[in-house]
N, C-alpha and C positions, 0 to 999 in steps of 0.2 A: 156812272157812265161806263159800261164795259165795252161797248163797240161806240163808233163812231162815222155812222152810215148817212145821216140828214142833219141837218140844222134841227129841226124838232128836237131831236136827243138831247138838244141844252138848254137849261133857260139863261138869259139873258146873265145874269151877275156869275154862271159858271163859262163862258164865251169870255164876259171881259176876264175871270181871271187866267185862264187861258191866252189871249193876248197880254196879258201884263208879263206873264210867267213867259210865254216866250221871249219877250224883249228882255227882261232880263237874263236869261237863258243865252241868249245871243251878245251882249256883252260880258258875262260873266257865265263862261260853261263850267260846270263841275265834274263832268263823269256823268252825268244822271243816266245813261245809257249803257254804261260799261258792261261787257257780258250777253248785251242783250241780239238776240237774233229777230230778226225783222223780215218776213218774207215777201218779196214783190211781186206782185202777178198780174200785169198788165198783157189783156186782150186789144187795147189798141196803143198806138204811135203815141208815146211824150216825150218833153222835151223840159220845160220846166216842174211838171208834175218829180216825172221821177228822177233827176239829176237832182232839180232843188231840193225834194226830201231826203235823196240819199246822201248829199251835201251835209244836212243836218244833221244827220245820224248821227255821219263817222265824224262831225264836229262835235258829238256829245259820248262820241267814244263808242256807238254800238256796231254793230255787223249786220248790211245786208246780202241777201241769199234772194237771188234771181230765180223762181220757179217758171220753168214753160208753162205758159197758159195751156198750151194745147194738152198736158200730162195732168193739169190738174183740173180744169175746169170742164174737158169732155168728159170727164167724168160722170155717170149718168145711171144707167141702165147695166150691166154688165155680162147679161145674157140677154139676146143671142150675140154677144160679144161686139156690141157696136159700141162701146167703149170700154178703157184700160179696165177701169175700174169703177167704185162707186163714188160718188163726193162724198158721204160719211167717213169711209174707209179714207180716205187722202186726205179730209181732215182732220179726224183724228190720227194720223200720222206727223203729219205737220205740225200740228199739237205738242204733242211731245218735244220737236227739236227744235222752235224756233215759240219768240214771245209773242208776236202780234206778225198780223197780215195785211199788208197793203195792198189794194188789190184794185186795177183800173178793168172793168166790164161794161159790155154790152149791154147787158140788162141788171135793173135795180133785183129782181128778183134771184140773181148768181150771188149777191151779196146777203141779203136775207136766209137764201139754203147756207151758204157759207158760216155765216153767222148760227145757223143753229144745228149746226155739227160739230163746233171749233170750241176749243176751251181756253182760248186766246182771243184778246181782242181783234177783230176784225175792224180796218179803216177805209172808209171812201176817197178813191183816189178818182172817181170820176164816172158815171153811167150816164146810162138815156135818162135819170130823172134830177137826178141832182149832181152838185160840186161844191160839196162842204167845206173842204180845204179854201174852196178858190174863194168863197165866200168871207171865211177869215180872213187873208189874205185882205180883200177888197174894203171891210169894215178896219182893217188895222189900217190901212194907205185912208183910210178919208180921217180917222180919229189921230196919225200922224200930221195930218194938213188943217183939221181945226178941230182937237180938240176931241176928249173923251164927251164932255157933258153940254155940245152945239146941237142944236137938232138942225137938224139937215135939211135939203129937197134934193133929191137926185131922179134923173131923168134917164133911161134906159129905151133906146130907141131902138130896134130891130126884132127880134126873133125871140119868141117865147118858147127859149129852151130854157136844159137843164144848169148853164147858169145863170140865167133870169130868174130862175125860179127862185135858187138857193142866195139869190144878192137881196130879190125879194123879203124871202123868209125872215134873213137876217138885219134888214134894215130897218123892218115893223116892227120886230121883237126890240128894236131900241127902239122905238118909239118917231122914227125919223117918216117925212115923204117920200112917194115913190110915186111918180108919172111913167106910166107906162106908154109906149107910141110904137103899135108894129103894123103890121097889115091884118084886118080881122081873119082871113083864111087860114092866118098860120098864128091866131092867137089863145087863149087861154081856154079851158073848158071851164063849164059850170060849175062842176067841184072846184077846180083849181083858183076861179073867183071866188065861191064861198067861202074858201080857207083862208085865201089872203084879207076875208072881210072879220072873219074869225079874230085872226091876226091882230087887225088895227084895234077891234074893239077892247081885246083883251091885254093887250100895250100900249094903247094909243097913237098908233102908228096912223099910217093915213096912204090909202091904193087908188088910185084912178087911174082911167083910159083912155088916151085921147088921140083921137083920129090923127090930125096935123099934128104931125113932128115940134113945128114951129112952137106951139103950146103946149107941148111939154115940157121944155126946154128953156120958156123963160121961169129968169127967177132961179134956174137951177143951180147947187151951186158945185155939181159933178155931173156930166153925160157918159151913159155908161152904153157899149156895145158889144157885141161881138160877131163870130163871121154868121152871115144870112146862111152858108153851106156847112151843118155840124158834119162831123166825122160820119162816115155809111150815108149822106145822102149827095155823093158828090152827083149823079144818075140825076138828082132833079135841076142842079145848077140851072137850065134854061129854062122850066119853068119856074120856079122860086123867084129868080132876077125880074119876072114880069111885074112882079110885088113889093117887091123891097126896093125897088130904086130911088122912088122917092125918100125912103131913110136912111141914106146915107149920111152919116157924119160928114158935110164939107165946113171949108172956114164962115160961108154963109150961116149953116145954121148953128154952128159953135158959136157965132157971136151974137147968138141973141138969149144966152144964157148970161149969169152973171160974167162983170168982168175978170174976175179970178177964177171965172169957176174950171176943174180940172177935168182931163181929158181920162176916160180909163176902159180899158180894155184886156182882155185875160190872156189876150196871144193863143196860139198865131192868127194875126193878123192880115187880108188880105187886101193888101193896100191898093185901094182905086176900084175897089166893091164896096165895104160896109164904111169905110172911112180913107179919107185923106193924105196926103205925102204932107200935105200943110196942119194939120189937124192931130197926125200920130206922132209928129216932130215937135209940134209947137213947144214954145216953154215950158207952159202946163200940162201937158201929158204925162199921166203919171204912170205908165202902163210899166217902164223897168224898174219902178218902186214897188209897183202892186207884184213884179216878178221876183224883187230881192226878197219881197214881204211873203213868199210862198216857201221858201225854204225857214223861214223865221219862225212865221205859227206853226209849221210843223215838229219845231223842235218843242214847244207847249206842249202839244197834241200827243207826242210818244213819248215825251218824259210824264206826262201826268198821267196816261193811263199805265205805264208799266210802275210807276215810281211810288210805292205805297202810301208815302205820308201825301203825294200829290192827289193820288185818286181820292182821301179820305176830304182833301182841301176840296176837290169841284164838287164832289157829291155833295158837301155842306153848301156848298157855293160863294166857299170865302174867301178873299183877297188877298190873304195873303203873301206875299212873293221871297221864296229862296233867297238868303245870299249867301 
């Protein structure tokens, strides 16, 4: 694993050890970072993304280095000078002085050129297709609440975005259910159902689609959401809301899941659109766990791909854990 751009990139037994390796990481840091430069490059607004990764860094001793989007990523064309320079060129610059790249973009394809100009690992901090982090993140918070080896059902009711996708990806690759529940205008394409069908077969995981909310949701034993307005579509708000209003998370349809079953969501949250003041509060909401658990797998995530004898452990995909 030299980048780490989708949930594809891993299989299953190199994820968990990766979650095992951060938690231990997070009570017991060694240095595994020390020396290391880390460069961020975020095109849009975070807030747990990049405080909680950069939290873990300097927890495991490294250094990050803030690069302006706008110097690195218009990078493009260079004559007739409508931009600095080229992305080759500011890759391989960056290269040289820093170990790996963190990098939140607008599109999956900034991270793919990225990636194949950089002789550092390159990491997904978040685009229009996927949110690999967030996805660890949400697979460590439901395997803290039951358990490495429970197979699951979890219910994901809104918006077939790029974290749907990536909670998806990673919930089939265990082998877990996933009920999907959004509005057809704003759901899944062909491909994106064939894969996830791919998915089950070849994990045994299990993907459906179900119109009413309601029946997704029983039986479940985690509802999972996020805002109906991703980042760059605030311009549709009034029409988007004409569709999603029926799936909003209230304490109606939260309770006809199971009776423990937990609440989660990636933040931020737009409370009294996709969910509830009663619902994101509840006892069970585990959304500032799934928040503490972002800064957590990322300390896995940049100690195993810079840390040699880590990188040699995922590529094997062995279990190993540091102490």
């Amino acid at each position: 694993m030299s980048n780490f751009l989708t949930i594809s990139d891993v299989e299953p037994d190199q994820i968990q050890y990766l979650l095992d390796y951060s938690a231990e990481l997070h009570q017991n840091p060694d240095g595994e970072l020390a020396g290391k430069n880390i460069a961020f490059v975020f095109e849009k607004p975070s807030l747990r993304t990049k405080v909680g990764t950069e939290a873990a860094i300097n927890h495991l001793g490294g250094n990050v280095i803030h690069i302006d989007a706008d110097i690195l990523l218009s990078s493009g064309k260079a004559i007739p000078f409508t931009s600095r320079e080229s992305l080759k060129d500011a890759m391989k610059n960056v290269s040289l002085w820093c170990d790996a790249v963190f990098a939140r973009v607008y599109s999956h394809q900034t991270l793919k050129n990225m990636a194949e100009f950089s002789s550092i690992p390159i990491i997904n901090a978040l685009c229009d297709k996927h949110h690999p982090m967030q996805a660890l993140a949400d697979l460590h918070t439901l395997q803290q609440n039951y358990g490495a080896d429970t197979e699951l059902t979890v219910a994901f009711v809104g918006d077939a975005n790029n974290v749907a996708f990536s909670l998806i990806e990673i919930l089939l690759k265990f082998g877990h259910t996933v009920h999907f529940s959004g509005p057809e205008s704003y759901s899944w394409s062909d491909d994106q159902l064939r894969y996830f069908a791919l998915l089950s077969v070849q994990y045994k995981g299990t993907f459906s689609m179900l119109a009413d909310p309601s029946e997704a949701v029983k039986n479940a034993d985690a509802i999972y959401t996020d805002t109906f307005i991703s980042m760059g579509e605030e311009h549709l708000y009034d029409e988007k809301m004409k569709y999603f209003k029926p799936y909003q998370i209230n304490l109606e349809l939260f309770s006809q899941a199971k009776p423990d079953a937990g609440f989660m969501h990636c933040l931020p949250a737009h409370r009294g659109v996709e969910v509830t003041d009663e619902v994101i509060d509840h006892e069970n909401s585990w959304v500032y766990q799934q928040a503490e658990n972002r800064m957590i797998v990322s300390k896995g995530v940049f100690a195993g791909l810079l840390n040699e004898e880590s990188k040699t452990l995922i590529a094997n995909g062995e279990l190993k854990i540091h102490s």
